[in-house]
C-alpha positions as CSV (number, residue, x, y, z in Angstrom):
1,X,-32.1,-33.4,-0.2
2,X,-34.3,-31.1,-1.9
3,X,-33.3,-28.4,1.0
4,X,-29.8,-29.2,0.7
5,X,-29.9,-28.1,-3.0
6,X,-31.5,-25.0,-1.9
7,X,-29.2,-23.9,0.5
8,X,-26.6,-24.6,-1.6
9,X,-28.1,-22.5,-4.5
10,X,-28.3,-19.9,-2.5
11,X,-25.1,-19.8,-1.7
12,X,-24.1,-19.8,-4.9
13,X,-26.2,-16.5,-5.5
14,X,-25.2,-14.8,-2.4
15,X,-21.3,-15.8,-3.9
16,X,-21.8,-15.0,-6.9
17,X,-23.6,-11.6,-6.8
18,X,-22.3,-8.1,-6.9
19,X,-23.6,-5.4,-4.9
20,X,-24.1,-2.5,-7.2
21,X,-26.5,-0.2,-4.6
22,X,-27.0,-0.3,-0.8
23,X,-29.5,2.0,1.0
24,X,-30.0,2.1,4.6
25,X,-32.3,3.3,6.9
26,X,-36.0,2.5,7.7
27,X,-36.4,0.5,4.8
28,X,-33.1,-1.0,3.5
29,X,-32.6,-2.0,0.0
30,X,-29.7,-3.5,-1.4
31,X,-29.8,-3.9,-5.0
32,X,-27.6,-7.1,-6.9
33,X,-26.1,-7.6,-10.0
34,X,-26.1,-11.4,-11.0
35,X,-24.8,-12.8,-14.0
36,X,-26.2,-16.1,-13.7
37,X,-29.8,-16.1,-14.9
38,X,-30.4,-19.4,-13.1
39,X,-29.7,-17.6,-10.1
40,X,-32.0,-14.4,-10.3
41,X,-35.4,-16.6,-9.6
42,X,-37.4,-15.0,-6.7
43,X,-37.4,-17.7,-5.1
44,X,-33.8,-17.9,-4.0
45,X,-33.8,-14.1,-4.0
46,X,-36.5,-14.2,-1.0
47,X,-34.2,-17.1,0.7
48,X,-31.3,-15.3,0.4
49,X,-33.2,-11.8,1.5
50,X,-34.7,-13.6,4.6
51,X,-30.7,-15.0,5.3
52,X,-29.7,-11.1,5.5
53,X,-31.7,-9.9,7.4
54,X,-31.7,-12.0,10.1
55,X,-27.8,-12.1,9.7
56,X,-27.9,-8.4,10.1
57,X,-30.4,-8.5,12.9
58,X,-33.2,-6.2,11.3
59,X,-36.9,-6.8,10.7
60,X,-36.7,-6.8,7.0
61,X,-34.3,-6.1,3.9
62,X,-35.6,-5.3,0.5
63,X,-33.4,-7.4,-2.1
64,X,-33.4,-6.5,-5.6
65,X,-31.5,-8.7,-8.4
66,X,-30.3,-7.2,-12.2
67,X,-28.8,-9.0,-14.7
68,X,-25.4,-7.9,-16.1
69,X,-21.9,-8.6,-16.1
70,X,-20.6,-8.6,-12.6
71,X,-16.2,-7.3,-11.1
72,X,-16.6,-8.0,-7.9
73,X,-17.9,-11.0,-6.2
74,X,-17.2,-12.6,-3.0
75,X,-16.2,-16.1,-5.6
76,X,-14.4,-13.7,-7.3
77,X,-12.4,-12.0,-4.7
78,X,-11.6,-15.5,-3.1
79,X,-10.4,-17.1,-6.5
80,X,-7.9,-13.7,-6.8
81,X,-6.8,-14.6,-3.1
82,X,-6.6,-18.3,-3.7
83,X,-4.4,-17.2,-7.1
84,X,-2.0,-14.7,-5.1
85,X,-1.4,-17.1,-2.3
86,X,-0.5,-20.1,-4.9
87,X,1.7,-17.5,-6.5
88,X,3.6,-16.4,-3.5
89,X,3.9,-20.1,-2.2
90,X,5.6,-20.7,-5.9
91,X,8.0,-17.9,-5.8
92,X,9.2,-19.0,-1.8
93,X,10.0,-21.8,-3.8
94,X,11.7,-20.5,-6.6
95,X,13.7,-18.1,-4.8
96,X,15.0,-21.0,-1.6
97,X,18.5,-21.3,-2.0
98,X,18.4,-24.7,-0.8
99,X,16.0,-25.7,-3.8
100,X,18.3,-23.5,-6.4
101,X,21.5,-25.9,-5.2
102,X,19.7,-28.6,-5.9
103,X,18.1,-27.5,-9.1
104,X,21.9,-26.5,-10.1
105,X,23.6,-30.2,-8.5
106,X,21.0,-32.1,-10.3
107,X,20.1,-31.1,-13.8
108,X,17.3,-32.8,-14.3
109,X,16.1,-32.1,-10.9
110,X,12.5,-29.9,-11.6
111,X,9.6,-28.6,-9.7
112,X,6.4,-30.2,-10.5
113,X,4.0,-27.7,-11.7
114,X,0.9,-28.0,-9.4
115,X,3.0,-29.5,-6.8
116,X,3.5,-26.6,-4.4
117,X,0.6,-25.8,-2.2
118,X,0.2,-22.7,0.4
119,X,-0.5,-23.0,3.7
């Protein structure tokens, strides 16, 4: 259980964090902005370091994490995806002719807000 909480935590960093500098070569360093101070404790910074590089197949990957106010995070650029999709789903909706006759033959016909779901 205690692993399971772990992994999952460092998950959370590596979804959470933004990468603000990334130098390759010899000795690769990747330095992370995390906003989360729960989240910037070495030991989930070595777990998730060790996860890279063997991910990416090299010997060894220097991780470095900052505090700050992260833009762009892998949770963050899924929630904007998640938000365009439900969007688009809405407006196929909206615009269906078939839906806009029966909107118009039965006025008190509605769409349920939160009822539409993507694909």
């Amino acid at each position: 259980e205690q692993r399971q909480l772990i992994a999952a935590l460092v998950r959370e960093l590596a979804m959470q964090a933004e990468l603000v500098e990334q130098h390759d070569g010899a000795a690769p360093l990747w330095r992370l902005r995390v906003e989360r101070e729960s989240l910037r404790g070495n030991p989930l910074r070595e777990k998730l370091q060790a996860a890279l590089a063997e991910g990416l197949g090299i010997a060894t990957l220097r991780l470095e994490l900052e505090a700050g106010a992260v833009q762009d995070t892998p949770a963050r650029r899924i929630a904007a995806e998640k938000s365009r999709r439900q969007q688009e789903a809405e407006q196929i909706i909206h615009n269906d002719p078939l839906v806009q006759e029966m909107l118009a033959q039965f006025k008190t016909a509605r769409i349920v807000p939160g009822s539409i779901k993507p694909h």
